[in-house]
C-alpha positions, 0 to 999 in steps of 0.5 A, a space after each residue: 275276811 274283810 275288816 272295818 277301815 275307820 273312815 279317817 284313815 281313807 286317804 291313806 289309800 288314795 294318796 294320790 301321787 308323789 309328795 312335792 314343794 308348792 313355792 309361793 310369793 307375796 309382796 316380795 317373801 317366798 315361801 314353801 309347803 309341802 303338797 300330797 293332795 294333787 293330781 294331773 286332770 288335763 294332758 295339755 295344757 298340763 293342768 293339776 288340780 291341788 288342795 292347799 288348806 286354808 289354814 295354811 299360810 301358802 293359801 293366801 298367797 296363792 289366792 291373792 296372786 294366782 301363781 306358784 311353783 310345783 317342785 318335785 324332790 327326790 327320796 334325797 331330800 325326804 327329810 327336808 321335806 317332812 320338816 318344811 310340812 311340819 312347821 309354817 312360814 309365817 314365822 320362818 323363812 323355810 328356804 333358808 331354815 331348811 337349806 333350800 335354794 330358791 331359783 328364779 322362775 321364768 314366768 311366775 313370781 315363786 321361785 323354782 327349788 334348786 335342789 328338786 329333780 323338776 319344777 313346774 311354773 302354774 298359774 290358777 286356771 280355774 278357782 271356782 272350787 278354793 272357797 268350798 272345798 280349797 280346791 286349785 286347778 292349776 295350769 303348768 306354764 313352764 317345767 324344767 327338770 334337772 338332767 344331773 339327777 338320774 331316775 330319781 325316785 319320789 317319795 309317797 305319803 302314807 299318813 302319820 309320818 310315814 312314806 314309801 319310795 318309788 320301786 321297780 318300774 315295769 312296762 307292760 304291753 299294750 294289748 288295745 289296738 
């Protein structure tokens, strides 16, 4: 037997992938915020479509310059990343709040977060969707990823504070030909 689902609770079901850091810079100030609404539309170039509320204080800068940093934690740091999506950088500096270690990037202006098993460098591709819906198509310039963290696993929100943790991976055979 089916139940009623309230609509609010949709996305729940849906999320799309892990939970990641979005690093951002302007006139020289970093800051992080914490990303579940995101997804890869193109192979390569790697572009990730990702919204990032206008209410947010990483909005602004990322409309204004073009660029951020996508880090990508391990189940390690869910804690860490839960606090930094539960407070805003206006008034803090979450890097140093939360025992976050900024690392220069190569091609972008936001830094890379130290302790994340990859980072990927974007710049916006396309912004034709930020002013209705705050939609970001973002092309991935460069990534890096940390071979000292072994099969990291990532960490998926659910909604009201609650998150599940990569399981089992399974490889099936391909039947197409």
């Amino acid at each position: 037997m089916m139940k009623d689902l309230p609509l609010s609770k949709v996305y729940q079901l849906l999320e799309p992938g892990p939970v990641v850091l979005l690093t951002t810079s302007r006139k020289g100030r970093a800051n992080i915020m914490t990303m579940s609404w995101h997804m890869m539309v193109e192979f390569e170039p790697p572009l990730v479509a990702c919204v990032v509320s206008s209410a947010n204080h990483s909005f602004a800068a990322l409309h204004a310059t073009g660029e951020c940093v996508i880090a990508i934690p391990a189940v390690e740091l869910a804690s860490k990343v839960a606090e930094v999506g539960n407070c805003s950088g206006r008034d803090l500096d979450k890097f140093a709040a939360f025992g976050l270690t900024p690392m220069p990037a190569e091609k972008v202006a936001p830094p890379l977060v130290a302790e994340c098993f990859a980072n990927l460098e974007c710049k916006v591709a396309d912004a034709r969707l930020v002013n209705k819906y705050n939609l970001f198509i973002l092309e991935v310039l460069k990534a890096w990823t940390n071979p000292a963290q072994k099969n990291p696993k990532t960490i998926h929100h659910h909604g009201y504070g609650r998150f599940v943790v990569d399981g089992k991976t399974i490889k099936l055979k391909s039947k197409m030909r």
